[in-house]
N, C-alpha and C positions, 0 to 999 in steps of 0.2 A: 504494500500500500504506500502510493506517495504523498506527500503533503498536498492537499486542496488550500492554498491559500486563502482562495476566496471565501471562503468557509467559514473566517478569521474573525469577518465583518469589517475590516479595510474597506477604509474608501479610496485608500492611494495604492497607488502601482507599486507592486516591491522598490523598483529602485527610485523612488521617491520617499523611502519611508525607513527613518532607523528603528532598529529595536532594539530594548535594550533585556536581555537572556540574562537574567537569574539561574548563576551554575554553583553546583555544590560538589562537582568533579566527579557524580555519581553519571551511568549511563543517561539515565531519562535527560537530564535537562543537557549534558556536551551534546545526543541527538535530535532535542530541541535547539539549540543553535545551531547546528548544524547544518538542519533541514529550511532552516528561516534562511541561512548565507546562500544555500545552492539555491532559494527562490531566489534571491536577488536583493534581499532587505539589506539594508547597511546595520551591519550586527555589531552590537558591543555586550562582550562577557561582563560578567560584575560575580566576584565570590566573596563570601562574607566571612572574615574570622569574627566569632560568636563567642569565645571563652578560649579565659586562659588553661591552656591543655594539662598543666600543671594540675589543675580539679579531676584531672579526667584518671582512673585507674587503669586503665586497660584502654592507653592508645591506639592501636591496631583496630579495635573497634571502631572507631570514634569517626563520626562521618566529621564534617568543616574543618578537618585538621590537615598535619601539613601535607600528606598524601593526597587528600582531595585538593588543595590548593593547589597543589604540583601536576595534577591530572587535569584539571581544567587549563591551566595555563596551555599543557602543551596538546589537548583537543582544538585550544582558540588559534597556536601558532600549528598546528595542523591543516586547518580551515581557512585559517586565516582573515582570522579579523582581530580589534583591540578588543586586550581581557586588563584588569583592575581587580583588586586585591583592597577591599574596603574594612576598616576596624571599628567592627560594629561592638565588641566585647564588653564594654560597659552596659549598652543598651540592652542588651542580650540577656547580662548579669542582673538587670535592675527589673524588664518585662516578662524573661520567660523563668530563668532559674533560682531568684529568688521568691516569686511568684511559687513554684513549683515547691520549695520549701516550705512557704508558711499555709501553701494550702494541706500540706500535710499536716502542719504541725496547728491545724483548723479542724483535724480529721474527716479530709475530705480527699478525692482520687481524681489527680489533677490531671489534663491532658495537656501537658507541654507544649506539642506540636501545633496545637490549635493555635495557642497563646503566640506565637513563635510567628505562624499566618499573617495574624490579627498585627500585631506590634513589630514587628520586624521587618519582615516581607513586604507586606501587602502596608505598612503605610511608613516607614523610614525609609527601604528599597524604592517606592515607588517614587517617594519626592526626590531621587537620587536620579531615578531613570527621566523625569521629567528635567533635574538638571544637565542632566548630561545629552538634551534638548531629543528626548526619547519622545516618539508619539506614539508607543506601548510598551508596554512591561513584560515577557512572556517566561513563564516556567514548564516544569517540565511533569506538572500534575496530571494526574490522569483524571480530567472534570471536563466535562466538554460545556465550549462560549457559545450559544445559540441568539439569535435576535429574534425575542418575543413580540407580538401586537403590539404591547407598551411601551418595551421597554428590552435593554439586553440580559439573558437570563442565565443563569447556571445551570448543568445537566451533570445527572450521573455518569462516569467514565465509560466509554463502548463497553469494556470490558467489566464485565462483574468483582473479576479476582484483584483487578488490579485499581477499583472504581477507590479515589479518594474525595468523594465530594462531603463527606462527614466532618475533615478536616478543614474545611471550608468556609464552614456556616456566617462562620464571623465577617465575611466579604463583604462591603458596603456595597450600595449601587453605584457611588463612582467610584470605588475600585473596578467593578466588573465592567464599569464603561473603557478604563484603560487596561486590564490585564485580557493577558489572552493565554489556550493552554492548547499549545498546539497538538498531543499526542493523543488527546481526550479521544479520538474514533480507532484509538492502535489498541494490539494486543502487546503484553509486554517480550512475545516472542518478536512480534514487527519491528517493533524498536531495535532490539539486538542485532536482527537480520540488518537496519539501518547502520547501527554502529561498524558493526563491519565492512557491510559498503564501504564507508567513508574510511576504513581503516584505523578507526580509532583504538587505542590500547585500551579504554575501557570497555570496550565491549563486553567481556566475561565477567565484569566485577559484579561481587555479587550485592542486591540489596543490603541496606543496614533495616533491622529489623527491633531493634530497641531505640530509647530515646537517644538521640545523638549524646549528650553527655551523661547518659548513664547507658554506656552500651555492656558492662557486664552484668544488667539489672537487679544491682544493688541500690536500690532506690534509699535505705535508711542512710547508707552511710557518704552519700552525697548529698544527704538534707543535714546529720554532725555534720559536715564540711562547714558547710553555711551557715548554719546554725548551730554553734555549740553548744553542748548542756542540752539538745532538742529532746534526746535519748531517757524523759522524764519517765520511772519505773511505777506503776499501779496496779490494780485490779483488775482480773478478769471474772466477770459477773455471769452469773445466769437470769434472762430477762423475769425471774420466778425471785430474784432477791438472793439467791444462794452463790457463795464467792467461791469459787472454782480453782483459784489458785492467781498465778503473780505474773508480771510482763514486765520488758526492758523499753516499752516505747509505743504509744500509738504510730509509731509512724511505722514499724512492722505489720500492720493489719489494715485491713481494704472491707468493708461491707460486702462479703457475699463469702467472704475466705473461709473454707471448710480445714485445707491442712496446714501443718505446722500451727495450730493451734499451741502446743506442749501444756495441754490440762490433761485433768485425769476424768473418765466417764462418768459423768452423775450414775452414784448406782442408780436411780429408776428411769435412768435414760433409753429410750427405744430407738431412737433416731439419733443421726449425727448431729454434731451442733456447727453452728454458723456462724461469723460475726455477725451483728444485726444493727448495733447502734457503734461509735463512738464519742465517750467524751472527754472534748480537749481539755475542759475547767478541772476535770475532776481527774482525769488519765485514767478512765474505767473503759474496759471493754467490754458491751455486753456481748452476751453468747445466746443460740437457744436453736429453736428447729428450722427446718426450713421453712415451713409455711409462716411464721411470723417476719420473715422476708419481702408475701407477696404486697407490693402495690398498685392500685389504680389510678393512684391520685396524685401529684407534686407540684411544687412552683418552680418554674424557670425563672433568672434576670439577665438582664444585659441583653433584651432580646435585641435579636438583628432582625428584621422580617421583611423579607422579601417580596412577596405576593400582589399582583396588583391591585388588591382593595385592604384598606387595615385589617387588622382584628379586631373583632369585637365582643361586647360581651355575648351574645347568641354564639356563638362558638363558629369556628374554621374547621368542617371536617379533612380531614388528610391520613396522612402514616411519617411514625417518626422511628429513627433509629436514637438509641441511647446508648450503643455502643457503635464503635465502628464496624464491627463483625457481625451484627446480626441481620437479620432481612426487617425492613420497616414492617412496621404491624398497624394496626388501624388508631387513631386515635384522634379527639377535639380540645383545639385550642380555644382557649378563652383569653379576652384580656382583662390583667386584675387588676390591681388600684393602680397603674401606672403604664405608661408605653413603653418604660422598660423590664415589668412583669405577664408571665401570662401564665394561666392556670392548664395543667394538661391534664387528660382525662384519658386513659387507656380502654380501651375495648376489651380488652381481657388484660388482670395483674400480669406483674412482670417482678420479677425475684432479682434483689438484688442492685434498685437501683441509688445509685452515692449519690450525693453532693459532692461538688465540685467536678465532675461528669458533663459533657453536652448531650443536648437534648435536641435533636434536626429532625424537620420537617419538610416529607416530601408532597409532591401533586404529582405523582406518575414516577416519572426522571427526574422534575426539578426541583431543584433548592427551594423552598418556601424561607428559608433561614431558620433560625432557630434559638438556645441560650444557655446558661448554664445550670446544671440543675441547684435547688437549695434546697429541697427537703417536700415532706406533705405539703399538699393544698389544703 
């Protein structure tokens, strides 16, 4: 499959039009620049150092480091266009990884990458790409740009396995009026096949599949990094008032976490036990069965919403996903005391859902937007 530029929603002719390719030295986005120079676009690289690797345990892992830095450089003098090496490291440190600490240390199950979207990419990269007199922004996500009746819209990735429109949610509409995602209709075998084409040395590498600064997911002991002393020891409770025994840290435990519990079975225990609650005031973890897990109910904030009529209180029927991995399911949005709250209502409970978690909402393929969860409605 080759690139359809017009696809794009360009109103200019490739070589009337720079672009500026968001590379993190990973396959997808050097074959997104790649694919935009042999249209004709005048392309400029941009790679972002995000942290100091010093934080990082397990370099090799670690995507934005100096290996990625070193492989986009030489994809862009491969291709041949200018690439830039931007020190985004504080911003980085102040929006996604600190952020990423204190929501644990909130007891909440934070999604980095979203934040990372939201605050980095999509709106310090873009005032970057507009300086560097860019008239688009393009990465190498797999969400495909459509031009709606009203307005330009976001879609789920052609591909199922490889669809990141979850990570998305947070995309303003003038964001999505300048970014573009050119791979959104590939499979990620296409891409490869791409890569090679062009004979790039990444072609083979393989995805990173943890958060970029915690790629050996040890999530606790990169939140001590950050936060010292976070490692606060308390109680683990049964939702019945019975104390079960002792913990090193809420920030070891996630709402839904059945193993490495290290308690011992209630004798009149039938069923396994769950985490169900955390609290950060008290460092109590409650525990208990799975069904005191199920909900139908929660509040989102921060919504972003997409759709071309508000929300209101009569509700928005759709389908949302609450985790990136699952299939959207049915459910109504409402809006609640504020435009940047909205009530969700599940069609059937759902087990398992955190705070600090997003909450997206689709109409078919598209992004409706969505926000982050806080707890019951």
């Amino acid at each position: 499959m080759t690139l359809n530029w017009t696809h794009l929603g360009f109103l200019k002719r490739p070589q009337d039009m720079r672009v500026v390719v968001a590379m993190s030295g990973g396959v997808d986005s050097s074959v997104t620049a790649a694919l935009l120079a042999e249209a004709g676009f005048d392309v400029i690289g941009i790679t972002l150092q995000l942290y100091d690797h010093g934080m990082i345990l397990d370099k090799k892992k670690a995507c934005c480091a100096g290996q990625d830095i070193y492989d986009a450089a030489q994809v862009a003098e491969r291709i041949g266009f200018p690439h830039y090496v931007l020190d985004y490291e504080s911003r980085f440190r102040q929006g996604v990884m600190e952020d990423f600490a204190d929501s644990y240390l909130r007891g909440e199950t934070p999604v980095p990458c979203i934040r990372c979207n939201q605050t980095v990419k999509f709106s310090d990269l873009l005032k970057t790409a507009k300086d560097l007199k860019g008239e688009a922004l393009a990465t190498g996500h797999y969400v495909q740009w459509k031009q709606g009746q009203y307005k330009a819209e976001l879609h789920k990735g052609l591909d199922p396995k490889k669809d990141q429109s979850y990570f998305l949610f947070a995309t303003t509409q003038n964001q999505i009026d300048f970014v573009r995602f050119p791979l959104g209709g590939f499979s990620k075998e296409e891409t490869r096949q791409h890569a090679k084409r062009f004979g790039l040395s990444v072609a083979d590498k393989p995805d990173s599949q943890d958060i970029c600064f915690v790629p050996d997911g040890n999530y606790a002991r990169i939140v001590e990094k950050l936060r010292p002393g976070a490692l606060e020891p308390g109680k683990i409770v049964h939702i019945d008032g019975t104390v079960l025994g002792d913990h090193g840290g809420i920030i070891h435990y996630t709402i839904g976490q059945r193993k490495g519990l290290c308690i011992p079975a209630k004798s009149d225990a039938t069923e396994p036990l769950y985490v169900i609650r955390l609290d950060p005031k008290t460092h109590t973890v409650y525990v208990g069965p799975k069904i005191a897990l199920a909900k139908d109910t929660f509040l989102i904030g921060d919504v972003n919403w997409l759709g071309d009529t508000p929300l209101n209180t009569t509700g928005h029927n759709c389908h949302v996903k609450i985790r990136s991995s699952q299939e959207a399911i049915p459910a109504t949005l409402f809006k609640a005391d504020s435009d940047q709250k909205a009530k969700v209502v599940l069609k059937t409970p759902e087990y398992g859902i955190s705070a600090g978690q997003a909450c997206v909402a689709y109409q078919g393929t598209r992004i409706l937007g969505g926000g982050w969860i806080l707890g019951e409605g």
